[in-house]
N, CA, C and O atoms as CSV, one atom per row, in Angstrom:
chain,resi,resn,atom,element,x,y,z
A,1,UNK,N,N,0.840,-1.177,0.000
A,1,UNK,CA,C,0.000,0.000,0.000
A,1,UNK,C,C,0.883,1.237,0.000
A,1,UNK,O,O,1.872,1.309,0.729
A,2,UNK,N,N,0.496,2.263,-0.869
A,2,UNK,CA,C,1.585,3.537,-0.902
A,2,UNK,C,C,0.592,4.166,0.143
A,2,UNK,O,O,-0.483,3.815,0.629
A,3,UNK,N,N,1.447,5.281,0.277
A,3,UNK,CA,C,0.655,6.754,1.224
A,3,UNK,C,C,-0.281,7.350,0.527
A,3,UNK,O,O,-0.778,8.294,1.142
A,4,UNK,N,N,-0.793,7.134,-0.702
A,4,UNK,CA,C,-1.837,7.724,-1.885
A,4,UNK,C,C,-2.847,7.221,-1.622
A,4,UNK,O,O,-3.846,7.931,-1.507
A,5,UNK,N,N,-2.941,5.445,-1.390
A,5,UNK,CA,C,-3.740,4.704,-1.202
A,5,UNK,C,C,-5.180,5.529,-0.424
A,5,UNK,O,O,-6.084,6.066,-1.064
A,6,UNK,N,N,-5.097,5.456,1.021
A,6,UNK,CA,C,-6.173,5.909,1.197
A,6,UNK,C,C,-6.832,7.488,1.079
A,6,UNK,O,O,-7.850,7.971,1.576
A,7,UNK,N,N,-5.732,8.087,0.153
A,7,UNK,CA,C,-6.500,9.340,0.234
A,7,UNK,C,C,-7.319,9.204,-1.768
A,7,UNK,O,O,-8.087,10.122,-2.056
A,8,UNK,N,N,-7.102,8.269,-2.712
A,8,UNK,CA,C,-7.227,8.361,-3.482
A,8,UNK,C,C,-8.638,6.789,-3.513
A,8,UNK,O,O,-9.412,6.818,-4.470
A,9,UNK,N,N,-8.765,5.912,-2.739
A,9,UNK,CA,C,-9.571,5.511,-2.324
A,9,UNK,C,C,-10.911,6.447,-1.417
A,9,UNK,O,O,-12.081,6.165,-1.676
A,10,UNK,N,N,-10.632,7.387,-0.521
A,10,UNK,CA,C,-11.466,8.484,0.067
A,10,UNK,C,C,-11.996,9.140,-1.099
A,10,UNK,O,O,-13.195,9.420,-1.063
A,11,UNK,N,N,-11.224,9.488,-2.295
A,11,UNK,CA,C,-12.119,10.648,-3.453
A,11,UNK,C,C,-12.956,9.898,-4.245
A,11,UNK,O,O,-13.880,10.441,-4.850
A,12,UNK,N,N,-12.696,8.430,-4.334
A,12,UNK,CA,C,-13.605,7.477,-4.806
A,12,UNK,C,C,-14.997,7.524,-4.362
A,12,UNK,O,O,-15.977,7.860,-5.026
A,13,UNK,N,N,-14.933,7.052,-2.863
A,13,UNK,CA,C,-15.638,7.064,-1.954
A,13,UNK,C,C,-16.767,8.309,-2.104
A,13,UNK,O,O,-17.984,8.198,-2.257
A,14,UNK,N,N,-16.159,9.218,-2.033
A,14,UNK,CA,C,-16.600,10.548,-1.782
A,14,UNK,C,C,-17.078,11.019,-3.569
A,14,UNK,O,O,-17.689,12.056,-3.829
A,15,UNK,N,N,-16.849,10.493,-4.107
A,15,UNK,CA,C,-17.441,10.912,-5.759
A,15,UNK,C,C,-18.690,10.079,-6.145
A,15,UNK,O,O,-19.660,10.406,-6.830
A,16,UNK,N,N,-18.282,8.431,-5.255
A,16,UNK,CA,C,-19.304,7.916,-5.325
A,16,UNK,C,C,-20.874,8.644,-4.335
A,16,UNK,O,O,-22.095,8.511,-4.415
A,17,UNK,N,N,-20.441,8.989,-3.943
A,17,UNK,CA,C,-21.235,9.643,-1.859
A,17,UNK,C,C,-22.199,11.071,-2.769
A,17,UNK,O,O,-23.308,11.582,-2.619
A,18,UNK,N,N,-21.499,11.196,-3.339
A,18,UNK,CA,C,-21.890,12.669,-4.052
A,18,UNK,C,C,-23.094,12.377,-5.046
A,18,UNK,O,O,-23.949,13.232,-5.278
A,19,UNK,N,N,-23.101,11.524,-5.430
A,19,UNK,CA,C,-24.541,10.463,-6.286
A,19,UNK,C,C,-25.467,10.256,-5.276
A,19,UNK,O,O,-26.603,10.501,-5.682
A,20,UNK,N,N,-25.429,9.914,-4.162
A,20,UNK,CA,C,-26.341,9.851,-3.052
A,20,UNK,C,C,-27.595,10.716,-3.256
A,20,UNK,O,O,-27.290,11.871,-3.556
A,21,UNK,N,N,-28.932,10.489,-3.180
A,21,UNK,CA,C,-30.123,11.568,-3.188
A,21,UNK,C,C,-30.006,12.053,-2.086
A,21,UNK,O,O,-29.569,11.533,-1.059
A,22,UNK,N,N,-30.546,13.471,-2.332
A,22,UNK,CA,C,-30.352,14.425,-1.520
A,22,UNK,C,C,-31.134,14.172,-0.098
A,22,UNK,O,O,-30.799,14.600,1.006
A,23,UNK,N,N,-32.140,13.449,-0.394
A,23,UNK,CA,C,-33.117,13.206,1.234
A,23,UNK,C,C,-32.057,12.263,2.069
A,23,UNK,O,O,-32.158,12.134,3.289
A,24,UNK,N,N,-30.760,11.443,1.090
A,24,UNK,CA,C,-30.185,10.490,1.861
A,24,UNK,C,C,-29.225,11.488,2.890
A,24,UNK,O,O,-28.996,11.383,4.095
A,25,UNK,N,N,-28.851,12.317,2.062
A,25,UNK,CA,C,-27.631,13.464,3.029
A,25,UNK,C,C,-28.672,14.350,4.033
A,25,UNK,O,O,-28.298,14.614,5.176
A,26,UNK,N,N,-30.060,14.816,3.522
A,26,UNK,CA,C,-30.714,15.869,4.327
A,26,UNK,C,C,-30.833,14.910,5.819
A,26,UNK,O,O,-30.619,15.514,6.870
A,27,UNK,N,N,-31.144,13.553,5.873
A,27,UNK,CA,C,-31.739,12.872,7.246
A,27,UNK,C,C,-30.360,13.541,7.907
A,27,UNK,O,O,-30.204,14.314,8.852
A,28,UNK,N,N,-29.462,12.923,7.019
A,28,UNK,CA,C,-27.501,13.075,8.318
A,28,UNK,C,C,-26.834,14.147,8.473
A,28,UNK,O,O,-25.618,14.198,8.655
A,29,UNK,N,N,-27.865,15.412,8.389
A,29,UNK,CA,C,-27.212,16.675,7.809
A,29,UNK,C,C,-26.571,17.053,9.703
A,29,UNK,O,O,-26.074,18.163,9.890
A,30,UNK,N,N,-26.644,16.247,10.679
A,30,UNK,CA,C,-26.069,16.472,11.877
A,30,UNK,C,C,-24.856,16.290,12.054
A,30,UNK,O,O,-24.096,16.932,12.779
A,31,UNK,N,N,-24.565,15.101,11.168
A,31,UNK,CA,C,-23.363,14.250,11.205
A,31,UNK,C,C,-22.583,15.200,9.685
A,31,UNK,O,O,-23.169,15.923,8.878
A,32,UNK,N,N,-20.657,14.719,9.766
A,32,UNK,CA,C,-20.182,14.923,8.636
A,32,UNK,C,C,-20.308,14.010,7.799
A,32,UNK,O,O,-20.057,12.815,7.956
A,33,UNK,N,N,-20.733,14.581,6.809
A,33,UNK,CA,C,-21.282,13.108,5.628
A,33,UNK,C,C,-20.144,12.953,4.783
A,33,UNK,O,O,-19.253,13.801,4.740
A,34,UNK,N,N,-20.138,12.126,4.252
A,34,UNK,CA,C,-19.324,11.838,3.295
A,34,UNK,C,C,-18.694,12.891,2.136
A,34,UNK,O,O,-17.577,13.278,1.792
A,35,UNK,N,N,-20.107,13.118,1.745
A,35,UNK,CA,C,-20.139,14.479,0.604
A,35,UNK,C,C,-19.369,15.626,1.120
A,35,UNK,O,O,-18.272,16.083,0.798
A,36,UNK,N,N,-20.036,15.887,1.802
A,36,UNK,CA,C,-18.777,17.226,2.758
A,36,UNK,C,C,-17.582,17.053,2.575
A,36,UNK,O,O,-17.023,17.591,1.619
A,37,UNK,N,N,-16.645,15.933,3.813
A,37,UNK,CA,C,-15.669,15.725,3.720
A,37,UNK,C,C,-14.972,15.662,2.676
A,37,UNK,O,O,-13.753,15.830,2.663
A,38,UNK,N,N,-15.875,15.342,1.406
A,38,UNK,CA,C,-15.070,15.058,0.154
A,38,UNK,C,C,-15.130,16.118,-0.881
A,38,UNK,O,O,-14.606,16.015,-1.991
A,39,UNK,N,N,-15.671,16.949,-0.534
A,39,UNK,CA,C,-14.943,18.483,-0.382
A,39,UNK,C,C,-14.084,19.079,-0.018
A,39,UNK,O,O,-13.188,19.706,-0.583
A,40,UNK,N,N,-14.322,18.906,0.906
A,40,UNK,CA,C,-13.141,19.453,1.772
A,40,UNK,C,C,-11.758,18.943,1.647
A,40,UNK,O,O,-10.713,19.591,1.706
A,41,UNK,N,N,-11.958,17.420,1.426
A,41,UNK,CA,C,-11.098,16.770,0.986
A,41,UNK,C,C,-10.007,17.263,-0.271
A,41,UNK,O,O,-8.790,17.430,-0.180
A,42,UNK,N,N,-11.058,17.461,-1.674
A,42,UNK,CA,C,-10.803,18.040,-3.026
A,42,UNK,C,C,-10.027,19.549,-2.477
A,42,UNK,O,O,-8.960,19.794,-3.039
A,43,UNK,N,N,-10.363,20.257,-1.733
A,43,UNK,CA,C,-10.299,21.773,-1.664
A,43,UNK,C,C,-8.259,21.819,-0.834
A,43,UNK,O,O,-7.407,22.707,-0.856
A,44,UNK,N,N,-8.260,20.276,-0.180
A,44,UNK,CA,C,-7.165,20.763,0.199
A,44,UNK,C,C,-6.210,20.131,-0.606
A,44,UNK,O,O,-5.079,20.602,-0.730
A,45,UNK,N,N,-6.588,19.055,-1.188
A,45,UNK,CA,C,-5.777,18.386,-2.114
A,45,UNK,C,C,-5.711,19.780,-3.272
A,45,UNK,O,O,-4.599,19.840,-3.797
A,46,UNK,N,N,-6.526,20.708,-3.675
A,46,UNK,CA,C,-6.272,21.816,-4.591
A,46,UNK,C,C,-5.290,22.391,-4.258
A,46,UNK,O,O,-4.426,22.459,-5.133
A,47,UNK,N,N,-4.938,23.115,-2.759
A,47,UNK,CA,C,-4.274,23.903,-2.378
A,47,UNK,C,C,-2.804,23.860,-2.045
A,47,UNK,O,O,-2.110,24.756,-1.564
A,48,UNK,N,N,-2.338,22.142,-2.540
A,48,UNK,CA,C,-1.176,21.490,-2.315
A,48,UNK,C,C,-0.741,21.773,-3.516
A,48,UNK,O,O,0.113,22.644,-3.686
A,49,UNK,N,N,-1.335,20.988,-4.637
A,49,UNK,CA,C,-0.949,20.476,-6.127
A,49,UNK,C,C,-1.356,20.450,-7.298
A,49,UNK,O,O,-2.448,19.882,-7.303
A,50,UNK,N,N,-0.940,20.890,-8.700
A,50,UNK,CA,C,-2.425,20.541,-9.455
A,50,UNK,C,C,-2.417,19.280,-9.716
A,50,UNK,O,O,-1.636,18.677,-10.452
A,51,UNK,N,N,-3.616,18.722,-8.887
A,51,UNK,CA,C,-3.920,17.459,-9.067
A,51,UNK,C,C,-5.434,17.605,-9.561
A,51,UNK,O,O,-6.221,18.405,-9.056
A,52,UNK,N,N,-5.777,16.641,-10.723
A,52,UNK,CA,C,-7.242,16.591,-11.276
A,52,UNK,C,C,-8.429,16.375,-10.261
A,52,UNK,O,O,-9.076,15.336,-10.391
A,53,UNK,N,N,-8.733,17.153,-9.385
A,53,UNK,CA,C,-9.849,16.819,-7.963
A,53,UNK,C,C,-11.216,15.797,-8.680
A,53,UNK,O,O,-11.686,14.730,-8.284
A,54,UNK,N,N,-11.639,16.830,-10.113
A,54,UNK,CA,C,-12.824,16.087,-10.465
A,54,UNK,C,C,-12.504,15.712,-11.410
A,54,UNK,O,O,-12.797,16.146,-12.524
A,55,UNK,N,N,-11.686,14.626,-11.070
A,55,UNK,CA,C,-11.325,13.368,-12.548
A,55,UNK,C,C,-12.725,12.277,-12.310
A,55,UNK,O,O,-13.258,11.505,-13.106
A,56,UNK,N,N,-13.044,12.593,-10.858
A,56,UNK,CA,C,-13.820,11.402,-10.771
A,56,UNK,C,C,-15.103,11.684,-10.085
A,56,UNK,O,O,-15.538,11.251,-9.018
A,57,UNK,N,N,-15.680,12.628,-11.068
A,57,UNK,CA,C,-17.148,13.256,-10.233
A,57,UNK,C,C,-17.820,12.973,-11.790
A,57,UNK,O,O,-18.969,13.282,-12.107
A,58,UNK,N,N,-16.980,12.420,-12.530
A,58,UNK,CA,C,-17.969,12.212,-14.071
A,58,UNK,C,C,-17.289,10.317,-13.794
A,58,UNK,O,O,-16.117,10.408,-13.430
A,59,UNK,N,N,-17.566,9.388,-13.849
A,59,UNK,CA,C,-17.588,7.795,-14.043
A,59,UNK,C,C,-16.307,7.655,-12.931
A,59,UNK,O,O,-15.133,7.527,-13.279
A,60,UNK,N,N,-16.810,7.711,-11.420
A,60,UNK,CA,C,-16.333,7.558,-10.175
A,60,UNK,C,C,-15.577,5.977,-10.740
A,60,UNK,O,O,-14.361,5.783,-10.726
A,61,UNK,N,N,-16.374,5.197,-11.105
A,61,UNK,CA,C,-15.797,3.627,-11.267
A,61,UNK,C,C,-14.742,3.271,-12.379
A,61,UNK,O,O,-14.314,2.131,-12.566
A,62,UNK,N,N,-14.423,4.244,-13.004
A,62,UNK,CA,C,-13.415,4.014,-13.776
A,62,UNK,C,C,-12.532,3.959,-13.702
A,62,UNK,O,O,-11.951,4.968,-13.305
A,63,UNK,N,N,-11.617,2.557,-14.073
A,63,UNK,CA,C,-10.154,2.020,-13.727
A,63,UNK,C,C,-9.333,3.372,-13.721
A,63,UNK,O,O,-8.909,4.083,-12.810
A,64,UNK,N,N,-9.263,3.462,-15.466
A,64,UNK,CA,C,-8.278,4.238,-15.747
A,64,UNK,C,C,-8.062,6.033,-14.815
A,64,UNK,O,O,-7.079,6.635,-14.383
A,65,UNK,N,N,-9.337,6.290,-14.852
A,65,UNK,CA,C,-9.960,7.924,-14.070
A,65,UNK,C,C,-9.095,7.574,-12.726
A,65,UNK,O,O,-8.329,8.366,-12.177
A,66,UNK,N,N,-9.445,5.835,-12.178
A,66,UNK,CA,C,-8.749,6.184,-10.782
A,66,UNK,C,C,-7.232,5.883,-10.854
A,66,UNK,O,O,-6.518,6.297,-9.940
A,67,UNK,N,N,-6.699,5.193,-11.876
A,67,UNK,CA,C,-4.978,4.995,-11.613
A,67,UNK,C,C,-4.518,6.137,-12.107
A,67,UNK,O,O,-3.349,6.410,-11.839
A,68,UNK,N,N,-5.418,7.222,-13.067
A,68,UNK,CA,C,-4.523,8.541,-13.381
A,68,UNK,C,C,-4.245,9.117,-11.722
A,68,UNK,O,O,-3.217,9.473,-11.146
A,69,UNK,N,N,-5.426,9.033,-11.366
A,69,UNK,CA,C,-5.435,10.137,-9.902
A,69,UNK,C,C,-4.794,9.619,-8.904
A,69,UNK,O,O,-4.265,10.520,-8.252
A,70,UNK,N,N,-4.557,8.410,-8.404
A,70,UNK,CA,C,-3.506,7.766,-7.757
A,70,UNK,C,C,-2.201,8.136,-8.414
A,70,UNK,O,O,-1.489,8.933,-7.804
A,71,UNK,N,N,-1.753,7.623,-9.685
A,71,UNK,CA,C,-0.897,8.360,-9.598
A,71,UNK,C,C,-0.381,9.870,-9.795
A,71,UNK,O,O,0.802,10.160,-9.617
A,72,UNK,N,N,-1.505,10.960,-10.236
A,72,UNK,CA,C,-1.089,12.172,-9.722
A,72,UNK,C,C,-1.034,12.476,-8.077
A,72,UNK,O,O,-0.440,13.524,-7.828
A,73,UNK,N,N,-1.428,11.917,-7.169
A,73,UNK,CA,C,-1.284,12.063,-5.752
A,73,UNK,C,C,0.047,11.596,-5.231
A,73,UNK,O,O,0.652,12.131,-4.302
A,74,UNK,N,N,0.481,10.460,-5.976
A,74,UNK,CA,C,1.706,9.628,-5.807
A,74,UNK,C,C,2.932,10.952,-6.158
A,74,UNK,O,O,3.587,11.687,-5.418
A,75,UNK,N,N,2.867,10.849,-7.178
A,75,UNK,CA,C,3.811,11.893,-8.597
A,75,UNK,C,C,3.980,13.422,-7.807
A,75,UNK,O,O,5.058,13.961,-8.057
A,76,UNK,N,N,2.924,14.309,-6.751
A,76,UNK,CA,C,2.770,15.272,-6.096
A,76,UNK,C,C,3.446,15.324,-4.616
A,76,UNK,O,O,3.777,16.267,-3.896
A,77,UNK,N,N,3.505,14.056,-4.484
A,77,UNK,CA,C,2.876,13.710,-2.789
A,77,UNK,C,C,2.370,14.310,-2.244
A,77,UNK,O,O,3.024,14.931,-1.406
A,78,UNK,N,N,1.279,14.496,-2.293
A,78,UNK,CA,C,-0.420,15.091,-1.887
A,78,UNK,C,C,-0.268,14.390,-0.821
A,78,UNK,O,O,0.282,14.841,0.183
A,79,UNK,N,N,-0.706,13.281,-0.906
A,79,UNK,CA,C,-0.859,12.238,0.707
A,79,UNK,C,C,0.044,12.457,2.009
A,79,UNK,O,O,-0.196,11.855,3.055
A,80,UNK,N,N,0.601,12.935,1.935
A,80,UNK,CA,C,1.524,13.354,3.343
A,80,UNK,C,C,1.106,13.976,3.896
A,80,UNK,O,O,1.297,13.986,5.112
A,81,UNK,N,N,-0.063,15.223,2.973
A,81,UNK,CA,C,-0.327,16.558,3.882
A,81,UNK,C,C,-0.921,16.122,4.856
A,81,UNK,O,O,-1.643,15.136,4.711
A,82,UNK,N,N,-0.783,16.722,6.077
A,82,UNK,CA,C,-1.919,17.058,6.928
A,82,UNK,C,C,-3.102,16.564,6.820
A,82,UNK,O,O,-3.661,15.478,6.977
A,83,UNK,N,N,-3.452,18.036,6.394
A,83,UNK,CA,C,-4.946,18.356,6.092
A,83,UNK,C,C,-5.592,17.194,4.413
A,83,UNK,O,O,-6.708,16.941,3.958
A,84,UNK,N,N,-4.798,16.980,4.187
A,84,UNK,CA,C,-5.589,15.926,3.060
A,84,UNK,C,C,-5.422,14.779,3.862
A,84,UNK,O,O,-6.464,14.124,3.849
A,85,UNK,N,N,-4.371,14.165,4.688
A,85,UNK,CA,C,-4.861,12.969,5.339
A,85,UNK,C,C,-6.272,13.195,6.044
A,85,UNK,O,O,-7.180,12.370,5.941
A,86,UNK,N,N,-6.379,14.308,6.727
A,86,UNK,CA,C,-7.312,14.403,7.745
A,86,UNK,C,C,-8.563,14.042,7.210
A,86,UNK,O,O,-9.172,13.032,7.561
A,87,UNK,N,N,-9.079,15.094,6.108
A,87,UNK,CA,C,-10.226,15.302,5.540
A,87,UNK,C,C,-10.277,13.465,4.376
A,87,UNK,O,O,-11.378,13.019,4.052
A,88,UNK,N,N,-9.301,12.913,4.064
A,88,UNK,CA,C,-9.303,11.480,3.379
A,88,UNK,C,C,-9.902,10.678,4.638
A,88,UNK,O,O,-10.888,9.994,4.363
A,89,UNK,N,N,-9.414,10.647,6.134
A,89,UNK,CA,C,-9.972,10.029,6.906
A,89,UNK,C,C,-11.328,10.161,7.334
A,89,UNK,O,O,-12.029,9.403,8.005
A,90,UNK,N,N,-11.528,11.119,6.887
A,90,UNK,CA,C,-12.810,11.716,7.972
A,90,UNK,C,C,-13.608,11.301,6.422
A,90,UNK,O,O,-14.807,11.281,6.703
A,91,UNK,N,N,-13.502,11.087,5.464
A,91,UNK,CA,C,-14.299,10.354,4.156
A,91,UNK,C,C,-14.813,9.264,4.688
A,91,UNK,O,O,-15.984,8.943,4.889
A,92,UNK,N,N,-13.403,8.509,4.979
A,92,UNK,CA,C,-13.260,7.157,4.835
A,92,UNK,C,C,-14.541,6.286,6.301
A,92,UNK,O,O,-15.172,5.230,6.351
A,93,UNK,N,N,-14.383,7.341,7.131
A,93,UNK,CA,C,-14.484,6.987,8.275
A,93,UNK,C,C,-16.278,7.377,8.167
A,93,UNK,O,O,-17.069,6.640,8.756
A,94,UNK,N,N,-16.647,8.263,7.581
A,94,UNK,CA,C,-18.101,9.067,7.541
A,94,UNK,C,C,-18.600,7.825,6.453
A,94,UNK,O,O,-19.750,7.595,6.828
A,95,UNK,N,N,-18.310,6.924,5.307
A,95,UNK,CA,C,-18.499,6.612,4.572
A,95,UNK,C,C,-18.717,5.082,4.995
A,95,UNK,O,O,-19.334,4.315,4.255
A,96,UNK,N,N,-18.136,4.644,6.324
A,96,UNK,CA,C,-18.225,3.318,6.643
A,96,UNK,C,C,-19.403,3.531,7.567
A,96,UNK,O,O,-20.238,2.665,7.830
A,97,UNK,N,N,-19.388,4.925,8.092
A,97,UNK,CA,C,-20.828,4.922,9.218
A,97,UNK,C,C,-21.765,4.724,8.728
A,97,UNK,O,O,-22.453,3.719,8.902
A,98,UNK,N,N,-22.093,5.982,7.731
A,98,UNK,CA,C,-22.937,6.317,7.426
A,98,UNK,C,C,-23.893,5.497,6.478
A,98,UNK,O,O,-24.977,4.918,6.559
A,99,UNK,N,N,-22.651,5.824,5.280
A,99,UNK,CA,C,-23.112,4.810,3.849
A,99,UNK,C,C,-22.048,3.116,3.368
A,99,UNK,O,O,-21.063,2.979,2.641
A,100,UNK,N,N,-22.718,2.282,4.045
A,100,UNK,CA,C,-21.410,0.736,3.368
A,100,UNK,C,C,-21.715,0.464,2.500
A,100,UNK,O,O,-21.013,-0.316,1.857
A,101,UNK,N,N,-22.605,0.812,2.112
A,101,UNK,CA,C,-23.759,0.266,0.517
A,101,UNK,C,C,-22.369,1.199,-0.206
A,101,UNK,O,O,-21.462,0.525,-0.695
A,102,UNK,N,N,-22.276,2.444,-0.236
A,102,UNK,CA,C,-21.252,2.872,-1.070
A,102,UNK,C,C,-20.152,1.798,-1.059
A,102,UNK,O,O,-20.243,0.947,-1.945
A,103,UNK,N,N,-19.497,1.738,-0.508
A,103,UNK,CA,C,-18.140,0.855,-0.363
A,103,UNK,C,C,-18.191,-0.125,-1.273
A,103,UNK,O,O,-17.474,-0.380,-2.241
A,104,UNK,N,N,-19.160,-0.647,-0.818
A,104,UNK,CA,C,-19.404,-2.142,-1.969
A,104,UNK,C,C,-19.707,-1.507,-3.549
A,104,UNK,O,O,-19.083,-2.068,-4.449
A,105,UNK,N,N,-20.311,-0.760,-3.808
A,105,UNK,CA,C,-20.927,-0.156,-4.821
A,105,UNK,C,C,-19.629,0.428,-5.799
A,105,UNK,O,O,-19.277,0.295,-6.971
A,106,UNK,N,N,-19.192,1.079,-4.702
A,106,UNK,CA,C,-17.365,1.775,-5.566
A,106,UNK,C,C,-16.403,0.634,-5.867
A,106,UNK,O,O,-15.340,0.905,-6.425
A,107,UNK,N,N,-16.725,-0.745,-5.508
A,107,UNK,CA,C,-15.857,-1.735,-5.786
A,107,UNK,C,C,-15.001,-2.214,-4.852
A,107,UNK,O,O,-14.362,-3.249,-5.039
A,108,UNK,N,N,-14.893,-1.278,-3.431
A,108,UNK,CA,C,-14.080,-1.819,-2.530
A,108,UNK,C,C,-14.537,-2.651,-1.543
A,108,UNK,O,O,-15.747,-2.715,-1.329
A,109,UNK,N,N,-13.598,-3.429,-0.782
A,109,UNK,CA,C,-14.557,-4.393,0.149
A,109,UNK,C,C,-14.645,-3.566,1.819
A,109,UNK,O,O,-13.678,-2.844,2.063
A,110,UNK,N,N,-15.442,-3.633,2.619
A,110,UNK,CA,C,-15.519,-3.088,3.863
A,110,UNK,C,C,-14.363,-3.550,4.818
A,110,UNK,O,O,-13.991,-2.947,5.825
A,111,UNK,N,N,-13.712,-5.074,4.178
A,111,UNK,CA,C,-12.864,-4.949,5.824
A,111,UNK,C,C,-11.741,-4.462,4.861
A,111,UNK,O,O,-10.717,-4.293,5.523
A,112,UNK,N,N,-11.649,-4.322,4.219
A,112,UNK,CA,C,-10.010,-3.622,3.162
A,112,UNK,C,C,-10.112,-1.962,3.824
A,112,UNK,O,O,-9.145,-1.432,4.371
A,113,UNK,N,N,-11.465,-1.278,3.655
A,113,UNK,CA,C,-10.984,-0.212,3.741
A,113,UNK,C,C,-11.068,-0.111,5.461
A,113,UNK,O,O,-10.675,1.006,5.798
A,114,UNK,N,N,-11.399,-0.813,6.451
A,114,UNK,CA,C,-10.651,-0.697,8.048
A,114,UNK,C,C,-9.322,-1.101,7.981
A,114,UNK,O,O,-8.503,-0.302,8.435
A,115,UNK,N,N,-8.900,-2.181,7.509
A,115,UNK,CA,C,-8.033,-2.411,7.144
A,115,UNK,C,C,-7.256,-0.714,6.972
A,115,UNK,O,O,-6.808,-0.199,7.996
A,116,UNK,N,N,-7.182,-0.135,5.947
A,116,UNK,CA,C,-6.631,1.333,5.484
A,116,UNK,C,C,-6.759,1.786,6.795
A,116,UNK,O,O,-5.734,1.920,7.464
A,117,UNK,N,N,-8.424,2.180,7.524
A,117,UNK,CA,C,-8.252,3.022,8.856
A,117,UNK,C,C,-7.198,2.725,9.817
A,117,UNK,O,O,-6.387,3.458,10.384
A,118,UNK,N,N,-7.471,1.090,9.874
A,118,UNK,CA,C,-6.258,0.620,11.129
A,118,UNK,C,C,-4.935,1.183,10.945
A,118,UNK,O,O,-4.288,1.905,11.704
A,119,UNK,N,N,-4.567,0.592,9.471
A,119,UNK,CA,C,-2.767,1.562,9.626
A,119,UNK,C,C,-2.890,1.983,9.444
A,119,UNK,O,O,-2.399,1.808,8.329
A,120,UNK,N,N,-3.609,3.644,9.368
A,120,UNK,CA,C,-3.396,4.839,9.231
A,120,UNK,C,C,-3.183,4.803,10.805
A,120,UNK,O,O,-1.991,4.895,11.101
A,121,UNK,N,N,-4.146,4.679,12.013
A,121,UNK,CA,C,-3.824,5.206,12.882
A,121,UNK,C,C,-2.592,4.502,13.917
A,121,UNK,O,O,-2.384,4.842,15.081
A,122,UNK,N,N,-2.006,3.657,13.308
A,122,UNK,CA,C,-0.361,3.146,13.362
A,122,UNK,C,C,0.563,4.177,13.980
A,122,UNK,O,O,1.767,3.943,14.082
């Protein structure tokens, strides 16, 4: 696993989260939802690098859309920051509460991405 891994898995997540109907985000509007974070997420990954934020807000499931953006995060090292780990966790972490139907849906499996949470907090 590189250091890209879970922040380029989180914009997945979060591109997929962003398809969500709106009554699904209005019930959790207490909680940080997914969608948010993955904003916030995009906004700091902007402020590092030019990295393509919405490579993957048009066909979230696409191989190629996601190994470009892995490796522009890789190629930048985006993933080190701070604030993009933070806001990648707080995806990752809002996205297993909230929504798992996403997880499965984006192609990843649920214990892979605890798996990611666990060693992150290593």
């Amino acid at each position: 696993m590189t250091s890209a891994d879970p922040v380029w898995m989180a914009m997945v997540l979060g591109a997929h989260a962003r398809l969500l109907p709106t009554s699904y985000i209005a019930n959790h509007r207490h909680e940080q939802s997914p969608e948010k974070a993955y904003f916030q997420l995009k906004n700091a990954i902007r402020k590092q690098a030019p990295v393509d934020v919405d490579i993957l807000d048009i066909g979230p499931g696409s191989p190629e859309r996601r190994r470009l953006l892995a490796d522009s995060l890789q190629q930048h090292g985006v993933a080190n920051n701070p604030q993009v780990q933070y806001w990648a966790q707080a995806v990752l972490k809002s996205t297993l509460k909230q929504s798992p139907r996403t997880i499965t849906a984006a192609g990843f499996n649920i214990e892979d991405l605890k798996a990611v949470l666990q060693a992150k907090q290593r």
